[in-house]
C-alpha angles and dihedrals in degrees: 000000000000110000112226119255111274105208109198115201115263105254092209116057095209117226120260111252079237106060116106108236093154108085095153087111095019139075117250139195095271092040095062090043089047085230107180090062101042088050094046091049095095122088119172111210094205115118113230085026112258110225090221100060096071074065094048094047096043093050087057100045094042089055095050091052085058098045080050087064100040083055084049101048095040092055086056105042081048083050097054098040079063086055097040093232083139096166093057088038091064096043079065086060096042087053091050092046090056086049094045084055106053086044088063090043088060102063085068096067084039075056094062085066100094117216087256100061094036088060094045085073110009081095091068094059100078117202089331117136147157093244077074092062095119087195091056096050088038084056077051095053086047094054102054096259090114123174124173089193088061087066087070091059081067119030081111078064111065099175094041088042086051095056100044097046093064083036086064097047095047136082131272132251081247098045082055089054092053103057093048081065093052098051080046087065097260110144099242111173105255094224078068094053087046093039116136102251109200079077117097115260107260130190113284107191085186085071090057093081102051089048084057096052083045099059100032099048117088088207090067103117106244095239082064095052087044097054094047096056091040088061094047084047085049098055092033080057092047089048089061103043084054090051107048081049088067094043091055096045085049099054087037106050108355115209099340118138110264125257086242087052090250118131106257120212107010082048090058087049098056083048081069099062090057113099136192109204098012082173090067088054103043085049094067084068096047094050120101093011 
């Protein structure tokens, strides 16, 4: 009796005859993201060198690529509420959600590093520490969470002391929306219109309820709707990064001081408290009512 044909797959995937594997004269994958220097950019301290810190180091710079992109998409966003180009201006915020969200995702691979093998290398990194990363506390500034003081943590940083010093004298993401909601016809006080704003946003009841009338009236045009309830998402998204930071602090070090001499923990849990567009919040009492 003849046995079937047994065909085996085949173990090498030959190349296509049109696939490029001469970059000599062209330009490749590692070429455009300047890979060799992105990939040799991390340099653990530790001596002898502690396996844990290049995960130490990644999980920061990472972060700090993707802060670099949530600078990138809010000044635009902020760009395009001054034009009134409200639908690409969201798309902005979507972009920055989807971000926030992967941020958050990552403590939980810096939670794979046990209080043990933190502590066999924290003590080589000197009085470093994330409360010094001048684009998160740009993506602060943008926000509405503004603090002159914060410019001294970085005048031995000129380029970082430059940005957040505009940072600090121009509006908001919020005050922008606001004023899209003023040239819409909303009544928006106009000492908010004319506010300084390199102060720190503060609760106006007065907004509440034109935030109401927002969110109640049939007649609201959806993108304003849907700006309104981004910007909560974007703060709701911001609450729990911050929150999963501490988490992780706490499971890695405890109470312990922080390496930049704040307080650690106790000083994460204050951070909660700190909010972007309160108004948003306090409307949610007043509707329906």
């Amino acid at each position: 009796m003849e046995k079937p044909t047994v065909h085996s797959a085949q173990s090498v995937r030959d190349i296509e005859d049109t696939v490029r594997t001469d970059f000599r004269h062209a330009m490749s994958y590692g070429g455009y993201l300047d890979l060799d220097r992105l990939l040799s950019s991390q340099h653990p301290l530790s001596e002898p060198e502690h396996h844990d810190e290049l995960l130490f180091i990644i999980q920061h710079q990472t972060s700090e690529l993707w802060l670099k992109l949530v600078l990138h998409e809010l000044l635009e966003a902020r760009r395009l509420f001054d034009a009134d180009n409200l639908g690409k201006a969201l798309k902005c915020i979507a972009r920055v959600k989807a971000i926030q969200r992967t941020m958050t995702e990552q403590w939980s691979v810096l939670g794979t590093l046990t209080p043990r093998e933190y502590a066999q290398f924290r003590g080589f990194l000197g009085s470093s520490s994330g409360f010094q990363s001048y684009q998160y506390r740009g993506v602060e500034f943008l926000l509405g969470n503004k603090n002159r003081g914060m410019l001294r943590v970085f005048e031995s940083e000129p380029e970082a002391h430059a940005l957040l010093s505009t940072l600090l004298e121009e509006p908001t993401l919020y005050d922008a929306f606001l004023r899209v909601l003023a040239r819409a016809g909303y009544d928006i006080p106009a000492d908010i219109l004319d506010r300084d704003t390199s102060e720190p946003w503060t609760f106006r009841k007065d907004l509440v309820p034109i935030f109401q009338k927002i969110y109640e009236s049939d007649d609201t045009p959806w993108g304003l709707y849907e700006a309104c309830e981004d910007l909560v998402d974007i703060e709701d998204n911001f609450q729990a990064w911050r929150f999963r930071h501490l988490r992780t602090v706490q499971r890695t070090i405890g109470f312990k001081v922080g390496t930049g001499g704040s307080s650690g923990v106790d000083f994460l849990k204050r951070a909660l408290d700190l909010t972007f567009f309160p108004e948003l919040y306090a409307v949610r009492t007043e509707i329906g009512n």
